[in-house]
PASEBA-1860 file (N, C-alpha, C; in nm, 3 decimals):
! residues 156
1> XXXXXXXX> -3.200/-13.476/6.206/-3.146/-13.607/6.237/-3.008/-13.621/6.172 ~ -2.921/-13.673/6.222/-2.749/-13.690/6.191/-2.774/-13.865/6.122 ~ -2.679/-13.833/6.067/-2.602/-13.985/5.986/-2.508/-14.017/6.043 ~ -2.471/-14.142/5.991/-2.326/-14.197/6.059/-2.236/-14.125/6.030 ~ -2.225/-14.072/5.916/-2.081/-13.959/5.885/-2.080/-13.873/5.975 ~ -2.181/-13.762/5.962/-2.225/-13.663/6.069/-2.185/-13.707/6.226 ~ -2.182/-13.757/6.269/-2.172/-13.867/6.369/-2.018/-13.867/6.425 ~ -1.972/-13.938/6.277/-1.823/-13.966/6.303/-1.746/-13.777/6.297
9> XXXXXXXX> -1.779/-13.720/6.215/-1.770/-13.584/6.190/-1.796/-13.501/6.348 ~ -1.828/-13.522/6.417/-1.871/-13.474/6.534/-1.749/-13.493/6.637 ~ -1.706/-13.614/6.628/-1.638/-13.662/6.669/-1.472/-13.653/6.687 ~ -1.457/-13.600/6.533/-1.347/-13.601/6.521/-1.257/-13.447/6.566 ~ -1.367/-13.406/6.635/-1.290/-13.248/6.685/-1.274/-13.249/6.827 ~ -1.277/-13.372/6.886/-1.227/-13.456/6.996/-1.134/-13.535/6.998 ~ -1.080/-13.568/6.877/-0.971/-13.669/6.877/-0.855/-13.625/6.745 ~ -0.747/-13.718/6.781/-0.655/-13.710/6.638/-0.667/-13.866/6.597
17> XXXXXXXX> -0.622/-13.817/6.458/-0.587/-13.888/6.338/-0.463/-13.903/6.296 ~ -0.426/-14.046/6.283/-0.304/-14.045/6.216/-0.300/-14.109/6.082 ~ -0.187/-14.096/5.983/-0.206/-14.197/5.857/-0.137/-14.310/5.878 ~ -0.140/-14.417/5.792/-0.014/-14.534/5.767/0.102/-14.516/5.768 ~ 0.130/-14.496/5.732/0.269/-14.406/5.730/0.326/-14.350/5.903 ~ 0.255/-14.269/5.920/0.262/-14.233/6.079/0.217/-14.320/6.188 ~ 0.145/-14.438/6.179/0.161/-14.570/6.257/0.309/-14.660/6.206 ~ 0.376/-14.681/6.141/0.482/-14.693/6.051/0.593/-14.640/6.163
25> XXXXXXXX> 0.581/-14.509/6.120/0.694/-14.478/6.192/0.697/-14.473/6.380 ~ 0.562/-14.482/6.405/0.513/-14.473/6.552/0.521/-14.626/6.615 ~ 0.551/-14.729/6.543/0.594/-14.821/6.608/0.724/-14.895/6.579 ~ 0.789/-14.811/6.491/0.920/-14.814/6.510/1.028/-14.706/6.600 ~ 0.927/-14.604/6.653/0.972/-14.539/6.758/0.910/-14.606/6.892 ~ 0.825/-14.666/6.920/0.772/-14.688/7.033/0.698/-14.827/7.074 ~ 0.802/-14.916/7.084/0.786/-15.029/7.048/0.669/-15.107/7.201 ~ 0.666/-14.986/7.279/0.511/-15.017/7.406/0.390/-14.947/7.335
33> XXXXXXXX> 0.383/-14.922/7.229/0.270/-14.868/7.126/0.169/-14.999/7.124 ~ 0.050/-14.961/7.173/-0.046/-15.043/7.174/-0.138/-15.024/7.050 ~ -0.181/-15.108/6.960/-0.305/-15.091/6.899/-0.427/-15.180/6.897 ~ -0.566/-15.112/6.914/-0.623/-15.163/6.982/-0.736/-15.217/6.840 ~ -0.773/-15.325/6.817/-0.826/-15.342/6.658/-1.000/-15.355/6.746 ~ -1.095/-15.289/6.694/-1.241/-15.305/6.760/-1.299/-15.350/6.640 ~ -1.256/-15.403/6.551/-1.390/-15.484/6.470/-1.404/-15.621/6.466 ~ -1.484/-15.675/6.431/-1.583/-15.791/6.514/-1.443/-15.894/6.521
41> XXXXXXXX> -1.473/-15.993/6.635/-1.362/-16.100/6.606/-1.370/-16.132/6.474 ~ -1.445/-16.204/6.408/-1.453/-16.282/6.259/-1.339/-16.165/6.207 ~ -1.338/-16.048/6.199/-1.285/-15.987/6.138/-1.125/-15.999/6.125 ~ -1.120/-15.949/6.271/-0.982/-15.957/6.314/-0.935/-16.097/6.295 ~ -0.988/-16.198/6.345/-0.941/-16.341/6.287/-0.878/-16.343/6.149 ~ -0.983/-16.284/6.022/-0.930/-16.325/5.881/-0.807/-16.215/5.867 ~ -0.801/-16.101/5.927/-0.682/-16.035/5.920/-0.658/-15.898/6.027 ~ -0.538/-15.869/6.053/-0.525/-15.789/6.152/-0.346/-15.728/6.146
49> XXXXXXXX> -0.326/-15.617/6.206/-0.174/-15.580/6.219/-0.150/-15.698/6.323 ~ -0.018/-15.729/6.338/0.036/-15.831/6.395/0.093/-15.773/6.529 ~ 0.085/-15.804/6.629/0.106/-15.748/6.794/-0.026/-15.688/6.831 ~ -0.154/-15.685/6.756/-0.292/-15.596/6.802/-0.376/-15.697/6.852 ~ -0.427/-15.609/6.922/-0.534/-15.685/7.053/-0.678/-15.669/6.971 ~ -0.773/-15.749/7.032/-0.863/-15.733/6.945/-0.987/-15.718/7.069 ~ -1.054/-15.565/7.063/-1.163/-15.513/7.168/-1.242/-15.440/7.071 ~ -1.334/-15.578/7.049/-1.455/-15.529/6.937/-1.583/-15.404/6.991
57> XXXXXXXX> -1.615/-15.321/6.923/-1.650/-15.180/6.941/-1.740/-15.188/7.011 ~ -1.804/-15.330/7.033/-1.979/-15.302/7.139/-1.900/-15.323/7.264 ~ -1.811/-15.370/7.310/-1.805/-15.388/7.431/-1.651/-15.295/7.480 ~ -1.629/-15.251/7.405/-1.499/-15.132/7.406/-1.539/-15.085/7.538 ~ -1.596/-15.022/7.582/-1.645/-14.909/7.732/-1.635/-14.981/7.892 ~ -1.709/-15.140/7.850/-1.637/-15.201/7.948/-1.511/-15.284/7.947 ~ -1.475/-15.319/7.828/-1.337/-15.334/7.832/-1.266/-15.283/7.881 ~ -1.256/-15.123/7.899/-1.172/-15.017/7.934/-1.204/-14.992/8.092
65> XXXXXXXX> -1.239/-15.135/8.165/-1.260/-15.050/8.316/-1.265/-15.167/8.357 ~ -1.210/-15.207/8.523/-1.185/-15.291/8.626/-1.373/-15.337/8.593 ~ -1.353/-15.478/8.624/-1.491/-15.580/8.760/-1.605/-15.539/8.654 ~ -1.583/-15.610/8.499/-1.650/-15.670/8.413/-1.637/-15.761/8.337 ~ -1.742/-15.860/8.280/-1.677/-15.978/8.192/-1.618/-15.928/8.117 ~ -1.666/-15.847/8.042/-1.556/-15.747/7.945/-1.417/-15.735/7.920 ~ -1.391/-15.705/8.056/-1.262/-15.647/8.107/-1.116/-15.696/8.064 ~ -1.065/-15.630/7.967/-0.921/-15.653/7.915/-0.820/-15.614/7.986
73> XXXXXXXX> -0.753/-15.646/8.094/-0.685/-15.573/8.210/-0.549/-15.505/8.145 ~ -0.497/-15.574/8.031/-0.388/-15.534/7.930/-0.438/-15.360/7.899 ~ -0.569/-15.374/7.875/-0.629/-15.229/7.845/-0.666/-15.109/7.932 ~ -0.710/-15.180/8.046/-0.748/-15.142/8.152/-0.655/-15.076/8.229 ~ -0.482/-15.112/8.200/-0.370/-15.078/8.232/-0.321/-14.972/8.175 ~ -0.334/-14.969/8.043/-0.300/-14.898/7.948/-0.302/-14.710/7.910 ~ -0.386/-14.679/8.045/-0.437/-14.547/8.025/-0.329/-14.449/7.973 ~ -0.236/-14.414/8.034/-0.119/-14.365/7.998/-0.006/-14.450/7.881
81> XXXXXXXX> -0.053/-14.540/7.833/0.065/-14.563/7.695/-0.010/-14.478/7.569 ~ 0.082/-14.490/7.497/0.042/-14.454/7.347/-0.053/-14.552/7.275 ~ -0.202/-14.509/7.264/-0.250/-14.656/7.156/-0.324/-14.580/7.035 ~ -0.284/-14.655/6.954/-0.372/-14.651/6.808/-0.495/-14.730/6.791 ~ -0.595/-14.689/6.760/-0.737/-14.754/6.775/-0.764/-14.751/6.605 ~ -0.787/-14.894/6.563/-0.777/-14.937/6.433/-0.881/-15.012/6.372 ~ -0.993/-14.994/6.282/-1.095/-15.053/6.201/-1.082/-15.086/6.071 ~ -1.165/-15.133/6.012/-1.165/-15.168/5.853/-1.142/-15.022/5.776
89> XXXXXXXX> -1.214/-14.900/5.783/-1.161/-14.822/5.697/-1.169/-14.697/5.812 ~ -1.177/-14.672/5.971/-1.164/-14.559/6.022/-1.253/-14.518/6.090 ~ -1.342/-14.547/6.054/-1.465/-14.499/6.145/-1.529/-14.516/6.244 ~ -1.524/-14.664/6.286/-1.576/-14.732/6.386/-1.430/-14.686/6.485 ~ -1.317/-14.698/6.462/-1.175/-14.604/6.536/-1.229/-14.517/6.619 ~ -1.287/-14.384/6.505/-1.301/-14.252/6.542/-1.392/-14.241/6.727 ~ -1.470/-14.348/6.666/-1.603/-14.376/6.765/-1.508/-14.411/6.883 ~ -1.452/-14.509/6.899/-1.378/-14.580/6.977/-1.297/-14.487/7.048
97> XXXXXXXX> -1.180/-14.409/6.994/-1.060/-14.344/7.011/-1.185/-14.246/7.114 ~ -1.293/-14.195/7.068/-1.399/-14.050/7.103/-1.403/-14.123/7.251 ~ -1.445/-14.243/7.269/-1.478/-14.334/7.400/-1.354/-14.314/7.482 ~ -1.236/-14.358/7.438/-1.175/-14.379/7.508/-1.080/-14.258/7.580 ~ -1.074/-14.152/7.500/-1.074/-14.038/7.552/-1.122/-14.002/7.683 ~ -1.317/-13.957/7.649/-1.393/-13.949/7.779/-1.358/-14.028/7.886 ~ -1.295/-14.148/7.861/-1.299/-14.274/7.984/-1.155/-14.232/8.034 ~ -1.105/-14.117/7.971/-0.931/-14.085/8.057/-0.818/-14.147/8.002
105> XXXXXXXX> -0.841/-14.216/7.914/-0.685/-14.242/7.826/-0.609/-14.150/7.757 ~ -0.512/-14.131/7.808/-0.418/-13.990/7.787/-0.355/-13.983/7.627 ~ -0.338/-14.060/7.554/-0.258/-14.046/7.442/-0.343/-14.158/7.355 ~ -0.453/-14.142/7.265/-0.525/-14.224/7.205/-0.509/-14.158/7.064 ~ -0.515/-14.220/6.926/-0.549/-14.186/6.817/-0.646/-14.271/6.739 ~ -0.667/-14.252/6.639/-0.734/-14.328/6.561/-0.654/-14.365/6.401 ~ -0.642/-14.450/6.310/-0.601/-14.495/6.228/-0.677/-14.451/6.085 ~ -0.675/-14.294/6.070/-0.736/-14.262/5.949/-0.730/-14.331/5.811
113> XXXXXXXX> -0.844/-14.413/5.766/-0.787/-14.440/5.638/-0.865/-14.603/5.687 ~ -0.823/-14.681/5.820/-0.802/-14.777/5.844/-0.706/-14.909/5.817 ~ -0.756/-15.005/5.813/-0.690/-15.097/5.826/-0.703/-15.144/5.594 ~ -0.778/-15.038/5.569/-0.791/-15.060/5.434/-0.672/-14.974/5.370 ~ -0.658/-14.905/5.459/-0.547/-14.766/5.406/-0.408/-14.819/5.435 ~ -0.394/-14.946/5.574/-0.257/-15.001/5.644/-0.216/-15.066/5.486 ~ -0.302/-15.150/5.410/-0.290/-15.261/5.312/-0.263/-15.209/5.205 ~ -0.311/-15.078/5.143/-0.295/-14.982/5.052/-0.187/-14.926/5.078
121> XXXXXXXX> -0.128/-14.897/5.160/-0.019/-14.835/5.226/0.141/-14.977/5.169 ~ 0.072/-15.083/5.176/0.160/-15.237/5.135/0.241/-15.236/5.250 ~ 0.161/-15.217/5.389/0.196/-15.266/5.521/0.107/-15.430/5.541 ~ 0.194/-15.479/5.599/0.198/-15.623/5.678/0.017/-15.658/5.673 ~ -0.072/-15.741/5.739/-0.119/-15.820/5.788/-0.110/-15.964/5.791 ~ -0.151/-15.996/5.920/-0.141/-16.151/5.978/-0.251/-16.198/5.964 ~ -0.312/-16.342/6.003/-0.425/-16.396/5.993/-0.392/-16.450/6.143 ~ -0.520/-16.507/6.195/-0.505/-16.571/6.322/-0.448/-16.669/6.367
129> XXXXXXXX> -0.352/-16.729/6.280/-0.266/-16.833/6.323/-0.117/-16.714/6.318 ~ -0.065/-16.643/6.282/0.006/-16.551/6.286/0.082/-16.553/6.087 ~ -0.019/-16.605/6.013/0.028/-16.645/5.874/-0.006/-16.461/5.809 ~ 0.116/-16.465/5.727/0.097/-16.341/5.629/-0.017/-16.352/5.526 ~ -0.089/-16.230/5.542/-0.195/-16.240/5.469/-0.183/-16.179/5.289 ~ -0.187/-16.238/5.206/-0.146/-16.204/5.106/-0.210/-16.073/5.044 ~ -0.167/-16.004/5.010/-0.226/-15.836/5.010/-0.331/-15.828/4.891 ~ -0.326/-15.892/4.781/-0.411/-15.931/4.673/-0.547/-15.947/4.769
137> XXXXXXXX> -0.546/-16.096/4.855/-0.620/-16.143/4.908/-0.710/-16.008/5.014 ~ -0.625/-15.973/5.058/-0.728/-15.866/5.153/-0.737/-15.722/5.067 ~ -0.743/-15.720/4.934/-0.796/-15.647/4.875/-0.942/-15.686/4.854 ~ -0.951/-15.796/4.842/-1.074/-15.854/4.772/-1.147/-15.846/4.901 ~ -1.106/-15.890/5.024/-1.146/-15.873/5.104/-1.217/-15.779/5.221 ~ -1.117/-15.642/5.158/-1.197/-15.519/5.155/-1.238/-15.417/5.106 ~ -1.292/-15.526/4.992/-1.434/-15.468/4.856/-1.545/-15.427/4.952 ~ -1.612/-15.390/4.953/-1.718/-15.317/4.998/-1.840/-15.449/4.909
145> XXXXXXXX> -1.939/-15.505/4.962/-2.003/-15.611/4.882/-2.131/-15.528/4.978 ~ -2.196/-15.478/4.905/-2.393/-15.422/4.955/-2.482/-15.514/4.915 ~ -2.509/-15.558/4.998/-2.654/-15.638/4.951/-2.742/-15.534/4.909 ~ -2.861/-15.526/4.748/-2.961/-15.456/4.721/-3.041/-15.414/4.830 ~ -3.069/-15.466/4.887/-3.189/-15.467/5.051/-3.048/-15.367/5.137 ~ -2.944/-15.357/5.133/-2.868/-15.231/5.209/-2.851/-15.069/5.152 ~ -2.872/-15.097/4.998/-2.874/-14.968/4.935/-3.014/-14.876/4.983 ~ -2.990/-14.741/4.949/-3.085/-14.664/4.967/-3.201/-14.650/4.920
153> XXXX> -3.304/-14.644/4.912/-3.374/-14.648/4.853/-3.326/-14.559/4.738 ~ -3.397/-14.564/4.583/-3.475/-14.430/4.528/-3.550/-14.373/4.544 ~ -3.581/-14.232/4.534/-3.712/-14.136/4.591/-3.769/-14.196/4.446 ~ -3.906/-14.149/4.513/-3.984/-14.213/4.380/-4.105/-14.290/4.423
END
């Protein structure tokens, strides 16, 4: 049986990776550079890169195709631009970028590191009114907080 790493690990010999830095310079070369943010609205609401669309990861597959509620036609258009596919720290990306591949999008990456690595990096985020998000603030914000009942068990 595979894990989520395993999973994402599978995955990633189907797709590329880029760092902060190389989204950085990729949308200051290519200013029709789409990035596509798939984690939950709530998410993207409290913070997000600023010009990113927000096609949360359960419904990513029909997003990406004509004559569904789903359907983001901005995306749906998009097959041939350049897009960066962007999560909290990368992984849920990998998944995404792996999708959107199979579905025929010609130039897809994923945002290694994530949107935790953009902030670490002391790149930009917005909040949903288009307000700068204070970088302190979305540190705290992407602490990792486990509820006891999410940890693993101990053997024993």
């Amino acid at each position: 049986m595979k894990n989520f790493l395993q999973l994402i690990k599978n995955c990633l010999t189907d797709i590329r990776e880029i760092l902060p830095w190389d989204l950085e310079e990729r949308l200051q070369a290519n200013p029709e550079l789409m990035i596509v943010d798939v984690r939950e609205p709530d998410e993207f609401a409290a913070m997000h890169i600023a010009g990113s669309i927000n096609v949360p990861r359960g419904i990513l597959e029909s997003a990406c195709e004509w004559d569904y509620e789903e359907t983001v036609p901005e995306l749906v258009q998009a097959r041939d631009r350049e897009i960066v596919v962007v999560c909290r720290s990368g992984y849920r990306s990998v998944l995404a970028a792996h999708s959107m591949n199979v579905l025929g999008y010609s130039d897809v990456v994923s945002l290694q590191t994530g949107l935790r690595g953009w902030k670490d990096y002391e790149q930009p985020l917005v909040d949903q009114d288009g307000n700068s998000v204070d970088l302190d603030d979305a540190d705290i914000y992407f602490t990792p907080r486990l509820r006891p009942e999410q940890r693993r068990p101990s053997a024993g």
